[in-house]
N, C-alpha and C positions, 0 to 999 in steps of 0.2 A: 696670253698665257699667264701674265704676270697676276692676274684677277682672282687666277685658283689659288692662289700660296694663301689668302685670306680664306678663303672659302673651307680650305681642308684643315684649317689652324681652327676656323670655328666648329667644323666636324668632331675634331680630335678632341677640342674642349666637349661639347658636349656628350661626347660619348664618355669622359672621363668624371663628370660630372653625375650622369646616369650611372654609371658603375658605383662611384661613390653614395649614387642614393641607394643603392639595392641593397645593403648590408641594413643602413637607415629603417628602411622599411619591413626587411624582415624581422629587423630590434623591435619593433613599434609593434608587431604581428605576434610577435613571442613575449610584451609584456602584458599580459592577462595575467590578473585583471590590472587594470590601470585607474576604476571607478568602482564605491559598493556595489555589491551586489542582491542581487532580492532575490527571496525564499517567498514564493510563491505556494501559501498553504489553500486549498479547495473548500474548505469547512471557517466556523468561523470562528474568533479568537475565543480562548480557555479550553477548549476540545483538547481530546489527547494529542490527535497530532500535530496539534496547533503548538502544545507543549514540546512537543518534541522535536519537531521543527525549528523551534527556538533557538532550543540546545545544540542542537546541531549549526545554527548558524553561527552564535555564538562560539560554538569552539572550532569551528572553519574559519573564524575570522585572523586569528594569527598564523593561519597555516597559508593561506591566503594574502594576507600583507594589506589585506582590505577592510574596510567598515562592511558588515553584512545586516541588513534588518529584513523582515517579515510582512506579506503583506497578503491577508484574508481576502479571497476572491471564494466567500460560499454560493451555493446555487446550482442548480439543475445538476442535481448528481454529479458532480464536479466535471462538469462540461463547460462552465463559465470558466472556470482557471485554466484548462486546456489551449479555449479559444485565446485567453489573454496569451499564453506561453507561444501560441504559432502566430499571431499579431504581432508579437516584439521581434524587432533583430535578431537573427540566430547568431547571437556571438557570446554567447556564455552567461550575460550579467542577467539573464532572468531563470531559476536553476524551480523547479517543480516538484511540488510533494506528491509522489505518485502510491497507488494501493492499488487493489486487486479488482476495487471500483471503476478507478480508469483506465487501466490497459487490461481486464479479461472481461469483467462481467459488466460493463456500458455495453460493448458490441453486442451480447446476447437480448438483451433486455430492451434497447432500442436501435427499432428499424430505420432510425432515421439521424444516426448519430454522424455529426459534421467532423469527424478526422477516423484517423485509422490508427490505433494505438502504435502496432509493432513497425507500421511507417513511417509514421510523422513525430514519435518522439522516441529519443533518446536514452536508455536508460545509464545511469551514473554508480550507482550502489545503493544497497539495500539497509536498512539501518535497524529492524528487528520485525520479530515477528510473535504473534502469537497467539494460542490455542484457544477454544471458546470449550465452554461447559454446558451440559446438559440440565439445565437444573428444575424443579419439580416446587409445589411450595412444598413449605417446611411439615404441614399436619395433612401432605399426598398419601392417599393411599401406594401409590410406586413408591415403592419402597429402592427400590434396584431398577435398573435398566432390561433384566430381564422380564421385569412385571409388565414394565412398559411393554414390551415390544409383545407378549404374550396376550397383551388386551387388545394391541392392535390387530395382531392376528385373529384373535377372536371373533371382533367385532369392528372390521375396517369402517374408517371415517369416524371413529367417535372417539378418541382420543384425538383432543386438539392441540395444535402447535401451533403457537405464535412466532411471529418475525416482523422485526423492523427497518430491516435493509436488504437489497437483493441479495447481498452475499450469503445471509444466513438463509434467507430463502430456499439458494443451491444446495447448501450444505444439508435443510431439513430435506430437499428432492434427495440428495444425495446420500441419506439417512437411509429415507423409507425404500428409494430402491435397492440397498444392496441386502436391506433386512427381510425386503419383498411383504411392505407391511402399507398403507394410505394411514395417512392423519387426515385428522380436519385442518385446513391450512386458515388464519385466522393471519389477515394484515395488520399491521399497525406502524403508527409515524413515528415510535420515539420508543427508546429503552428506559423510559422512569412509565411510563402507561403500560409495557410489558408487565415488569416488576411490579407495579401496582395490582393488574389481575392476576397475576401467578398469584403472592402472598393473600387475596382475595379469593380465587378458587374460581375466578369464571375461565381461564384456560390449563389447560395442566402441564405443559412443556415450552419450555423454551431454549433457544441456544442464545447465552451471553457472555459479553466480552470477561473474562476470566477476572481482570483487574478492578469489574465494577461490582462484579458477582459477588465475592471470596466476602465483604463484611456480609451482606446479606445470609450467607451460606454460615459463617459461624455463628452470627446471633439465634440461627433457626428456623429466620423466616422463609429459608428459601432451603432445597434440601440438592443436593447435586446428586448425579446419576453417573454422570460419566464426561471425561475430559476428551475432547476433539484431536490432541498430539499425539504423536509415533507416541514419546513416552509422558510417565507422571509428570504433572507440574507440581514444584516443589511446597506452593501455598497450600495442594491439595493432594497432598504426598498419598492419603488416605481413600483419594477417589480413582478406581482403574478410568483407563482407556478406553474409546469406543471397539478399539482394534483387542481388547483384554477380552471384555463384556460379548467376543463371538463374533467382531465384523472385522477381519485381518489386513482387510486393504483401504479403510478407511480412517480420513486422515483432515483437518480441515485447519487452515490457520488464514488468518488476517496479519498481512505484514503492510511495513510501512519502507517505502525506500524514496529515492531521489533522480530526476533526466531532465532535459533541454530537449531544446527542439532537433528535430533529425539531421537539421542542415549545418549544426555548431560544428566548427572546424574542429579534425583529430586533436593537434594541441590543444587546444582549450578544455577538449573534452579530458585530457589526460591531466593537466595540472586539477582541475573540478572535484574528478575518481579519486586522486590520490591526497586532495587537501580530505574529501568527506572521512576518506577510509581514515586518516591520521585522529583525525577528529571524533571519529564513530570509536577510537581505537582506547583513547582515553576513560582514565579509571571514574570520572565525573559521571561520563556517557551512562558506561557499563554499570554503574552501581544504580542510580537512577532508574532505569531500562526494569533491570532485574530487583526493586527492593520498592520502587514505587509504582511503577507501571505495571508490575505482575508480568513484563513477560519474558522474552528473551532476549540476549544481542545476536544479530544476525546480519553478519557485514560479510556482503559478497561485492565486487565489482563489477562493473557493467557490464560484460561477455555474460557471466554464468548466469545476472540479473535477467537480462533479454531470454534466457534459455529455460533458466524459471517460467517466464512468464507464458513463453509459448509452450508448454508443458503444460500448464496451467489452461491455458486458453484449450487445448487437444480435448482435454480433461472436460471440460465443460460443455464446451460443443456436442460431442459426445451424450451429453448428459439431456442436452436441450432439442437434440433430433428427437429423443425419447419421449419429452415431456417439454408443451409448451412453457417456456418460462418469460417469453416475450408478455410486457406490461405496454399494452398500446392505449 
């Protein structure tokens, strides 16, 4: 008997021990971050979001208590940076420049895409958004967005629309069905070879990013029709609405937000939301956004983010039972 008094002495110790660790640990658990962290942008450096990205790490880093830097994983439709974000540890310190790219229109566009957006990532807050322009060249006979739409009527398929990313793709399907008009749909790699044939006269329409448009459009060479937002954008206070011009429920915007992978613990996830949101919230952000970028600020947090997106996603699908939009 005399053998247990050591035995239950060594018990009590480590069970005292163990308790003592448990506080240890949960401290260790609840200090995120404890290392930089990386901004994982899909596109590659000098791009807007590339920029913006930046900025945002940059002013998440004091919110944060962290070094934060940037690191360009362009490629296959931003499906290489995807992969990189569900390869890392899900513990916060690799945080994702998400778009409308990677969590609604990859799934529609390819059959054979390796994650699931609304599963396997994360979303954190949304950091702006913005409307794309109709624009025409400068010496078009479309004068108005009603000329346009009155030619297509006319004589379906011979008014051409160009595009250079799925997104605008959707949005020209998403043009002509609700106008009940066909273009001629014309591909292309890149928004300076758009712009080049528009101001040229070999295509006559295009939808482009508002913020690269707007010099083009005051010098003349390019002539706008009509803005993609609920309302006017203030650079182009002078050009209605798709929804003005006779199409009430149509609406198109390109935003840019921020997620981790789907398995990052709640905490981490909350200190992340709430450093981006302080960050996004600052007058450097906001003046930027809206005075160089041409667009909006548009800072939600991750609930309404995720509910955007699948809204978004409803919206499209929708759109793609209609009309194939898959690119195999």
């Amino acid at each position: 008997m005399k053998n247990l008094f050591p035995l239950r002495r060594l018990g009590l110790a480590l069970a005292t021990l163990a308790l003592a660790a448990a506080p240890l640990s949960a401290a260790r658990a609840q200090a995120f971050p404890a290392h930089p962290v990386r901004f994982i942008v899909p596109l590659g450096p000098g791009s807007g979001s590339d920029t913006i990205t930046r900025l945002v790490a940059k002013l998440a880093a004091p919110e944060l208590g962290q070094p934060t830097f940037v690191d360009n994983k362009p490629g296959g439709d931003t499906i290489l940076a995807v992969q990189g974000v569900m390869a890392a540890p899900a513990d916060g310190y690799s945080v994702l420049m998400l778009s409308p790219s990677s969590m609604v229109i990859n799934p529609l566009v390819n059959d054979n895409l390796p994650y699931e957006p609304q599963r396997d990532l994360r979303p954190l807050a949304t950091a702006l958004r913005s409307a794309a322009v109709l624009v025409t060249a400068g010496n078009s006979p479309y004068k108005s967005f009603a000329d346009v739409m009155a030619a297509a009527r006319k004589s379906p398929k011979t008014v051409s629309m160009a595009s250079y990313s799925h997104h605008y793709r959707i949005g020209s399907l998403m043009l002509q069905q609700a106008a009940g008009v066909e273009f001629n749909y014309i591909p292309y790699k890149s928004p300076a070879q758009v712009q080049t044939d528009l101001m040229g006269g070999s295509v006559d329409l295009a939808l482009l990013d508002i913020g690269g448009a707007v010099p083009l459009i005051a010098s003349g060479k390019l002539r706008a029709l009509a803005v993609t937002g609920k309302e006017r954008h203030p650079q182009l206070a002078q050009v209605p609405t798709v929804r003005e011009s006779g199409l009430p429920n149509y609406d198109l915007y390109v935003w840019i937000g921020f997620g981790v992978n789907a398995r990052t613990p709640d905490p981490v996830v909350k200190t992340l939301e709430a450093a981006l949101l302080k960050a996004m919230a600052q007058p450097e952000f906001r003046n930027y956004v809206t005075q160089t970028a041409g667009a909006e600020t548009f800072n939600i947090p991750g609930k309404e983010m995720s509910a955007m997106i699948a809204s978004e996603s409803a919206r499209y699908q929708q759109l793609a039972r209609q009309v194939d939009i898959v690119q195999r």
